[in-house]
BATOR-574275 format. One record per residue (C-alpha): x, y, z. Coordinates in nm, 4 decimals. Each point is the difference from the previous one (the first is absolute). Layout:
<atoms>
<xx->X&yy->Y&zz->Z> $
...
</atoms>
This chain:
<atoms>
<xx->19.2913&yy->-3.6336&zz->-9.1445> $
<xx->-0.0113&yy->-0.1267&zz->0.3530> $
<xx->-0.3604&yy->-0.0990&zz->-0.0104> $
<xx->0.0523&yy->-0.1729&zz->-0.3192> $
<xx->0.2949&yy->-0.2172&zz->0.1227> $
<xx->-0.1942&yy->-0.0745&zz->0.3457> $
<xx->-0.2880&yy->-0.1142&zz->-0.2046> $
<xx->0.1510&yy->-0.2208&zz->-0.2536> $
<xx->0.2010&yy->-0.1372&zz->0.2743> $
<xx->-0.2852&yy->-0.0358&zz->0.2476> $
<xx->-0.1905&yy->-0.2053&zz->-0.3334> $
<xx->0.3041&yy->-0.2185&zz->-0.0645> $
<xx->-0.0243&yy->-0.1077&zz->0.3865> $
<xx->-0.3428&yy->-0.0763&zz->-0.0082> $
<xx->0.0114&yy->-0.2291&zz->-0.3127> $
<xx->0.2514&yy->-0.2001&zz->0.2034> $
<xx->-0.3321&yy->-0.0618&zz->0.2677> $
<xx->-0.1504&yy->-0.3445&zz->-0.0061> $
<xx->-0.3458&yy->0.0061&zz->-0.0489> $
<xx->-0.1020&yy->-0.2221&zz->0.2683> $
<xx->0.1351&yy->0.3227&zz->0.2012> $
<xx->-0.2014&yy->0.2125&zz->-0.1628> $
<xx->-0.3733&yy->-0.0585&zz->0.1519> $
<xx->0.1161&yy->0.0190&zz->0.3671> $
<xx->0.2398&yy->0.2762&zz->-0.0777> $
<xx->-0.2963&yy->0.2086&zz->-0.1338> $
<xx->-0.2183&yy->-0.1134&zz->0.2741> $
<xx->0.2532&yy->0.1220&zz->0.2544> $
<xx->0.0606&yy->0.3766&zz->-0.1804> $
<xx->-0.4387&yy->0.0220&zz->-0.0549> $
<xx->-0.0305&yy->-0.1115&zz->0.3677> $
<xx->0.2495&yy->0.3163&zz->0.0682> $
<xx->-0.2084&yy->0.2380&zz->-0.2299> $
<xx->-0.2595&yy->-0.0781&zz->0.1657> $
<xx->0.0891&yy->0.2324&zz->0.3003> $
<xx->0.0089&yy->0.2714&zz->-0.2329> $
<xx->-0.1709&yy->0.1999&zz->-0.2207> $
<xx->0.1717&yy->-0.0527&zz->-0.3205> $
<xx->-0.1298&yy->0.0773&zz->-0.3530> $
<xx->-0.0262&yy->-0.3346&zz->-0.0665> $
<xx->-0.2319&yy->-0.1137&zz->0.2452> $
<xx->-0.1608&yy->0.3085&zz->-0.0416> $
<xx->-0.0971&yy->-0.0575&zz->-0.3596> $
<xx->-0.0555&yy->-0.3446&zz->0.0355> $
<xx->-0.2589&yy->0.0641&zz->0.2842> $
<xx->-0.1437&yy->0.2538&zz->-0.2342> $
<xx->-0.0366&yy->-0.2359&zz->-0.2753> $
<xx->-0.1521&yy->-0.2593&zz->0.1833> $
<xx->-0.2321&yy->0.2413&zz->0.1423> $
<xx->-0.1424&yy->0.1387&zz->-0.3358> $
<xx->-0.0595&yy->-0.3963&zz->-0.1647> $
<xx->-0.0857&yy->-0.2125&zz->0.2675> $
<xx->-0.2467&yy->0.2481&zz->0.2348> $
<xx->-0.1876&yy->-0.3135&zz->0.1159> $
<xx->0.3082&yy->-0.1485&zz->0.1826> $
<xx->-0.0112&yy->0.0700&zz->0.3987> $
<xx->0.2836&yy->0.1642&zz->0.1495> $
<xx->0.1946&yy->-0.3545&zz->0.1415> $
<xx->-0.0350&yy->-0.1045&zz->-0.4086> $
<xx->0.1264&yy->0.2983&zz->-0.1381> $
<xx->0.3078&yy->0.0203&zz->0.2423> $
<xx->0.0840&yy->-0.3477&zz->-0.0876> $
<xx->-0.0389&yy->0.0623&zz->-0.3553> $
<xx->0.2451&yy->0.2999&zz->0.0251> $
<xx->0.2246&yy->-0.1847&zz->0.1785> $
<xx->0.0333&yy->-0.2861&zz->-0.2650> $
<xx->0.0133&yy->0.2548&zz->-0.2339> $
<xx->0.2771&yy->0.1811&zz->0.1166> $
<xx->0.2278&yy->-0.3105&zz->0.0646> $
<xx->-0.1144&yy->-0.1228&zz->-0.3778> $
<xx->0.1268&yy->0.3525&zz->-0.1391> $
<xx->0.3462&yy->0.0201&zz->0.2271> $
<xx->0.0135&yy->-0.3780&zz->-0.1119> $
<xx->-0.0269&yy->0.0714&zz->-0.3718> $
<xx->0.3038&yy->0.2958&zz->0.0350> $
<xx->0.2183&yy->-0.2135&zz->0.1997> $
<xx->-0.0243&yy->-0.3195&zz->-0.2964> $
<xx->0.0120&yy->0.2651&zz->-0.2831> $
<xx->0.4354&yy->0.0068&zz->0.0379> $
<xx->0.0037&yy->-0.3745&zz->-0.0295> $
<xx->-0.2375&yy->-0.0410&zz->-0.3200> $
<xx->0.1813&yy->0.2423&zz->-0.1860> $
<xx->0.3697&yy->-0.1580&zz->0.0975> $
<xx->-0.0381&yy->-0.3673&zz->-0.0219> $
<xx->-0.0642&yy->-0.1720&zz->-0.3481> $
<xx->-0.2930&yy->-0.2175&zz->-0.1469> $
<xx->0.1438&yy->-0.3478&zz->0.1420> $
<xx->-0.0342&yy->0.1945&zz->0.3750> $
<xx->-0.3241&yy->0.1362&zz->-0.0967> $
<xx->-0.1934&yy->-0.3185&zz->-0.1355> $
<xx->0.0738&yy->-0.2333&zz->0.3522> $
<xx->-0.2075&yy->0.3246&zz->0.1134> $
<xx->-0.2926&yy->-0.0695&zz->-0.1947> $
<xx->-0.1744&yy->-0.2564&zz->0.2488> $
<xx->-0.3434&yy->-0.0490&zz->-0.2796> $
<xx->-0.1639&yy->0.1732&zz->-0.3037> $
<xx->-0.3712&yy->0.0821&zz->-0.0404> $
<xx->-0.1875&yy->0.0522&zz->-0.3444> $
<xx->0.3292&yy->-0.0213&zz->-0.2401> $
<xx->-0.2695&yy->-0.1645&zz->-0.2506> $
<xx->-0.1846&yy->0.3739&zz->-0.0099> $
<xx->0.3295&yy->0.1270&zz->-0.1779> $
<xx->0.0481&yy->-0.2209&zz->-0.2023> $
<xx->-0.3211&yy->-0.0193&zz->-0.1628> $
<xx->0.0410&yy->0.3507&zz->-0.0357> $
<xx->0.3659&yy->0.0439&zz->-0.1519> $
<xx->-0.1160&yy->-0.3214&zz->-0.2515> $
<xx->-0.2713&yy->0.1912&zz->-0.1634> $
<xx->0.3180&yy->0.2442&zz->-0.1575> $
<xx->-0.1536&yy->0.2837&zz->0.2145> $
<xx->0.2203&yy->0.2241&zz->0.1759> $
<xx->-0.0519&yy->-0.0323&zz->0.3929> $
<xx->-0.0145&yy->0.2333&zz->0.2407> $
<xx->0.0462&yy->-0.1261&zz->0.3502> $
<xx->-0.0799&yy->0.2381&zz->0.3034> $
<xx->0.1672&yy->-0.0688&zz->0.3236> $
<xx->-0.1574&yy->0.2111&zz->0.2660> $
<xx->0.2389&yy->0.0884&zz->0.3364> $
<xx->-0.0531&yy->-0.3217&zz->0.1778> $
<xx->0.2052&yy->-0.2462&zz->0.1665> $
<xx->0.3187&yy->0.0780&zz->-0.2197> $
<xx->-0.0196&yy->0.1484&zz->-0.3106> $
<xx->0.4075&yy->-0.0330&zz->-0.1104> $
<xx->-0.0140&yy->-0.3587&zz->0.0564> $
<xx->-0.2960&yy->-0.0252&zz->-0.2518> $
<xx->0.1465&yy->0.2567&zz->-0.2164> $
<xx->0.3250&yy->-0.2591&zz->-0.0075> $
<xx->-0.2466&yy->-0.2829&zz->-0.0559> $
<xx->-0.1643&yy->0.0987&zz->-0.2642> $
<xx->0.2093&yy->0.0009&zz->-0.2869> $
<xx->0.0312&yy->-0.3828&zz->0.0126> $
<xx->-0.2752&yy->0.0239&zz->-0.2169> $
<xx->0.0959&yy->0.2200&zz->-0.2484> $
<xx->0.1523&yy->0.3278&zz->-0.1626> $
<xx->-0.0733&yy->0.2609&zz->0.2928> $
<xx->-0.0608&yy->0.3731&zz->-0.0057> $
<xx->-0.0156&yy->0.1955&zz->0.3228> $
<xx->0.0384&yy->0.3462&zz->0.0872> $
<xx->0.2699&yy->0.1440&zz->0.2433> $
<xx->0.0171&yy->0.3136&zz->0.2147> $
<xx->0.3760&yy->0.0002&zz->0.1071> $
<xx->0.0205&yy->0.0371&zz->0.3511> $
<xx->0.0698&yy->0.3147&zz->0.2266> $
<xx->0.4023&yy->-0.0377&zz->0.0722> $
<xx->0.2231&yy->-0.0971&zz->-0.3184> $
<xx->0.1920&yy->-0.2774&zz->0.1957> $
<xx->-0.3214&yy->-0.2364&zz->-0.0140> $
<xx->-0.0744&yy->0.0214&zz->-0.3396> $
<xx->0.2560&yy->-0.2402&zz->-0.1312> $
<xx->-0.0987&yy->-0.2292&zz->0.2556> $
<xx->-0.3605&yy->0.0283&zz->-0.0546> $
<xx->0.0205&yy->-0.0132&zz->-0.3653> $
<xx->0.2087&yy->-0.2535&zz->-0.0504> $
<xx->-0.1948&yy->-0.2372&zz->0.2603> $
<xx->-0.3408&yy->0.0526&zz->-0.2050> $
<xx->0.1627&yy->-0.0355&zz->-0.3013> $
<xx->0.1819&yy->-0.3531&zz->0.0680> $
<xx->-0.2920&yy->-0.2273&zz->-0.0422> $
<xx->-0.0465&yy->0.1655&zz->-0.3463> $
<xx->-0.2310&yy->0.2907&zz->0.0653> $
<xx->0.0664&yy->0.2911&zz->-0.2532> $
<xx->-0.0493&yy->0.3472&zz->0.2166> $
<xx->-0.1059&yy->0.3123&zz->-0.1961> $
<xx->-0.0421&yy->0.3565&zz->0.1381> $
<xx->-0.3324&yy->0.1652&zz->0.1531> $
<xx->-0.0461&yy->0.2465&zz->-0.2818> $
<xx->-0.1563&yy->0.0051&zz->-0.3566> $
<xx->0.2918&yy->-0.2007&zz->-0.0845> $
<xx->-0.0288&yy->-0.2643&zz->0.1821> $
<xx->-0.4155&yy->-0.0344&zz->-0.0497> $
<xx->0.0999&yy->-0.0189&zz->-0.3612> $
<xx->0.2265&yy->-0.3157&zz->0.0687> $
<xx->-0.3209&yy->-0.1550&zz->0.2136> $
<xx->-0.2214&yy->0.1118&zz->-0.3094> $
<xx->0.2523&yy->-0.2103&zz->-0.2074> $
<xx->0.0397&yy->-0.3032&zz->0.1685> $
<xx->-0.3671&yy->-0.0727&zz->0.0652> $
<xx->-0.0719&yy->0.0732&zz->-0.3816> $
<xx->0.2851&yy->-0.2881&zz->-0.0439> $
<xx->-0.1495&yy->-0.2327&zz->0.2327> $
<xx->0.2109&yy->0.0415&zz->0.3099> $
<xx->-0.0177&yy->0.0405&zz->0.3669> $
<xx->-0.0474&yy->0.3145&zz->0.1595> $
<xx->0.0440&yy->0.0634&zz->0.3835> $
<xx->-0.1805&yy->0.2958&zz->0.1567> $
<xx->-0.0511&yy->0.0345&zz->0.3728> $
<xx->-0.3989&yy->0.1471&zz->0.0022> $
<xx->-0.0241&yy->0.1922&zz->0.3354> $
<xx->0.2283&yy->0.2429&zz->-0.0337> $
<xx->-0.1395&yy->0.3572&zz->0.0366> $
<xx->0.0263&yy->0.1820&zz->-0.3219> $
<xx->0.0417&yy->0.3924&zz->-0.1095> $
<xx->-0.3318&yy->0.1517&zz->-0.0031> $
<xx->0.0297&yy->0.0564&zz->-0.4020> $
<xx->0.1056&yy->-0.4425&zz->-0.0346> $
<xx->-0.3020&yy->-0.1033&zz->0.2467> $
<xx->-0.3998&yy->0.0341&zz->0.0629> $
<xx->-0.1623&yy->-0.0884&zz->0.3338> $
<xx->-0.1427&yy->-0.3646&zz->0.0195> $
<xx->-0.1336&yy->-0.1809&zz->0.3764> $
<xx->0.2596&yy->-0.3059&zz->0.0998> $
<xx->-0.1374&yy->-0.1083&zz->0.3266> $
<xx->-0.2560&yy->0.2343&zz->0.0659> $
<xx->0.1825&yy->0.3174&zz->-0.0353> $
<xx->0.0737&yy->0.2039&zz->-0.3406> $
<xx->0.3290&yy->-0.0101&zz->-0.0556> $
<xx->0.2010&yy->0.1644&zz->-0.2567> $
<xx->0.0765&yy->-0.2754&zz->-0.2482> $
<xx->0.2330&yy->-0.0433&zz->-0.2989> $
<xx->-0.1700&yy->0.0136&zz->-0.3566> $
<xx->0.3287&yy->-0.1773&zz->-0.1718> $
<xx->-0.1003&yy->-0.3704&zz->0.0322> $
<xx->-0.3335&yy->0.1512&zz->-0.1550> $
<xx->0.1937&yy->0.2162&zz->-0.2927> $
<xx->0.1970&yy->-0.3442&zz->-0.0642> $
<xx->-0.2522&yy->-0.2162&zz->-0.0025> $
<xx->-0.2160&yy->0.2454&zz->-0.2188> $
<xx->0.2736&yy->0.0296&zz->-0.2555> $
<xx->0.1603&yy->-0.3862&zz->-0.0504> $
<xx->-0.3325&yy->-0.1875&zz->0.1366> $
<xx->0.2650&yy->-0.1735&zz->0.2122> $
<xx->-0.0920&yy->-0.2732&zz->0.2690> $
<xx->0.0105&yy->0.1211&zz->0.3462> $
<xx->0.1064&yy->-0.2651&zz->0.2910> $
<xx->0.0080&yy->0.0525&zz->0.3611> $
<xx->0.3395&yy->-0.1332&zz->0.1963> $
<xx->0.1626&yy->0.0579&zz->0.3025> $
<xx->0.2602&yy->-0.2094&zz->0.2412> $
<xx->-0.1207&yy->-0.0318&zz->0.3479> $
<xx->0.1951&yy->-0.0892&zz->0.3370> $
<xx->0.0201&yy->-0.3108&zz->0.1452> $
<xx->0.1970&yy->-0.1989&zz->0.3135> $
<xx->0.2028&yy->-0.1272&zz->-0.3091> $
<xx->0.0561&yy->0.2541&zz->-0.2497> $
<xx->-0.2583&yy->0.1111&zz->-0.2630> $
<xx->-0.2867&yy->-0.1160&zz->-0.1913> $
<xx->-0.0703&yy->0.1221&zz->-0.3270> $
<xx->-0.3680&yy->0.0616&zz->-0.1155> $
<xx->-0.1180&yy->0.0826&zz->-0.2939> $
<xx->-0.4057&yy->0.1150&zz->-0.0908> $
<xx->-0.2175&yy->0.0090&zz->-0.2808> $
<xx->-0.1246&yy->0.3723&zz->-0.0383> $
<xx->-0.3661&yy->0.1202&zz->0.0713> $
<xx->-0.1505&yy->0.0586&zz->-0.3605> $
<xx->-0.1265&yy->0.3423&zz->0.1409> $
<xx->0.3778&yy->0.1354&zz->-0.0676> $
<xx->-0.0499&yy->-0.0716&zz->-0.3682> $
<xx->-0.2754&yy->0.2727&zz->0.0093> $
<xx->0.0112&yy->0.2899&zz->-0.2795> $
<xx->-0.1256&yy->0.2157&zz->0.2948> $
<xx->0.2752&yy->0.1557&zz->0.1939> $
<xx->-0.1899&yy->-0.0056&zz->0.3197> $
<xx->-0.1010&yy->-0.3629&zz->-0.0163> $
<xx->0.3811&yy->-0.1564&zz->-0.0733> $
<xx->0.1706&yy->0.2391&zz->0.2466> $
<xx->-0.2687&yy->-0.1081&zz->0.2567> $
<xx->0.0736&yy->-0.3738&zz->-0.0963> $
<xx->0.3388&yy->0.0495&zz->0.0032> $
<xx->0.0309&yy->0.1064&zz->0.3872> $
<xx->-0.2175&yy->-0.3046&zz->0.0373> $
<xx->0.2266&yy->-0.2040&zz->-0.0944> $
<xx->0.2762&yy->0.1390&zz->0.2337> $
<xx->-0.2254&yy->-0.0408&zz->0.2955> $
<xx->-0.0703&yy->-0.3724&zz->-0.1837> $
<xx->0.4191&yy->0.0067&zz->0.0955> $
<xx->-0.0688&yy->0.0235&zz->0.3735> $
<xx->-0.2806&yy->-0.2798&zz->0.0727> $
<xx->0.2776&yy->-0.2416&zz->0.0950> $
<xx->0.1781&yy->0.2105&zz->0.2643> $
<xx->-0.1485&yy->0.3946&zz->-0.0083> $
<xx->0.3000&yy->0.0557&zz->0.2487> $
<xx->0.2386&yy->-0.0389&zz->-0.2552> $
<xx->-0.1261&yy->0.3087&zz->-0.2214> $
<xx->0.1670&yy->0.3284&zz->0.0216> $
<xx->-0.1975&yy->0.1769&zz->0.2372> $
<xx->0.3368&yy->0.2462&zz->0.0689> $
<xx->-0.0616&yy->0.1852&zz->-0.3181> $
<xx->-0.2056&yy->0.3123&zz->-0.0469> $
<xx->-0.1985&yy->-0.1516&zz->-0.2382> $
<xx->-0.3733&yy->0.2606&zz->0.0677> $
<xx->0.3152&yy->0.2887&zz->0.0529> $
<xx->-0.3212&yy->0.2016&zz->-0.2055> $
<xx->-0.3128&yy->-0.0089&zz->-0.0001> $
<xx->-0.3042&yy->0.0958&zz->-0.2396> $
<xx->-0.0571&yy->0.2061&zz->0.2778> $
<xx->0.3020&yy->0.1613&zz->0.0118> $
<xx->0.0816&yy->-0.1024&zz->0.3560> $
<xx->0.2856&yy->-0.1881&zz->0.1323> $
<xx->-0.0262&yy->-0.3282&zz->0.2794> $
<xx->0.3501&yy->0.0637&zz->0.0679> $
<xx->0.0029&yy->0.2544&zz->0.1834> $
<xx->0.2519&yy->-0.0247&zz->0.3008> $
<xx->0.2758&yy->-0.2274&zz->-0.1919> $
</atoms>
């Protein structure tokens, strides 16, 4: 009970945080972290390690640097996108990139399914999005009860429509794209071994969902790539036509295209992927990079 008052509290007070705080303040606590060996620098190192080999040593230090402010960045805005409404949220929106793409795509009475990969920050595109239509995403409620009203109720204000991570809730994606709507799925998470198939993304086989494939293979939906990236003034929005790969009747070939695409996410800033997550947390081999965090 504690834990869960301490945390909602601790997420009200950050929502209160300007965002013009936000980039030093993250600098400051990375520069800290920096001096120790903490899982997150750890994993991020790791990361970087296993997709960019080619980098010296001064590059990849850099690189996890950036990283690691980008990620502490993207937790410490989180509060403020869920709390403040759409009128706070579009003088946030500095430009948008390739609107046209979804467009074309939601006027040929397809469903769309957009995939927003863990760059820059995913909540403010997920609070974007819906601005173009009717949207479907799914939600894992968080770990302590006292956030989930929060959370929920901040995706859900700019007309998002949240539905659970279980058959249920896959039946409400199947539903919406067969009715020409939005769906909202974030591509790089790491699945269940018995929901995912090994595919490379940046060199390395990674353990990859197979549900944008199952979608797509079931509504012949639209895919789009978007994301919201960081800037000095808020967030632009971008939004990118999909590799025709992804469209592929062979599993191997869209899942492949598919992590393309997210790494297509980073050429703009590659520090502002999530290079804290466990993403190659197994193997094909069976081993495990992580060892140590």
């Amino acid at each position: 009970m504690l834990k869960n008052a301490l945390a909602g509290f601790t997420l009200t007070a950050l929502a209160l945080l300007p965002l013009r705080w936000v980039q030093p303040f993250a600098g400051l606590i990375a520069r800290c972290m920096r001096e120790f060996k903490t899982t997150l620098r750890h994993v991020t190192a790791t990361n970087i390690e296993l997709t960019h080999p080619t980098l010296n040593e001064q590059e990849k230090a850099q690189l996890v640097q950036q990283s690691m402010i980008s990620t502490i960045a993207t937790a410490l805005e989180m509060p403020a996108v869920w709390h403040h409404n759409n009128a706070w949220l579009d003088k946030k929106i500095t430009a948008v990139y390739g609107e046209e793409h979804l467009r074309d795509e939601l006027h040929t009475g397809h469903g769309v399914l957009v995939i927003c990969p863990h760059v820059g920050n995913w909540e403010v595109f997920g609070r974007f999005l819906p601005r173009y239509g009717e949207t479907t995403s799914l939600y894992q409620p968080p770990k302590y009860r006292s956030l989930e009203a929060i959370v929920k109720k901040g995706r859900e204000q700019s007309g998002a429509r949240l539905v659970p991570t279980n058959q249920r809730g896959i039946a409400q994606l199947l539903k919406a794209l067969k009715q020409g709507k939005i769906v909202g799925i974030l591509p790089d998470q790491r699945p269940k071994n018995d929901s995912g198939a090994f595919a490379p993304f940046m060199g390395v086989q990674a353990l990859t969902m197979t549900l944008v494939y199952k979608l797509l293979q079931r509504t012949g939906c639209k895919i789009i790539l978007g994301y919201a990236l960081r800037d000095a003034n808020g967030f632009s929005i971008h939004f990118k036509e999909a590799l025709v790969e992804i469209y592929s009747k062979e599993q191997a070939v869209s899942l492949a295209a598919m992590n393309q695409m997210v790494a297509m996410s980073t050429q703009e800033d590659i520090a502002q992927y999530q290079w804290g997550y466990k993403r190659f947390k197994q193997l094909p081999d069976g081993t495990y990079p992580y060892r140590g965090s």
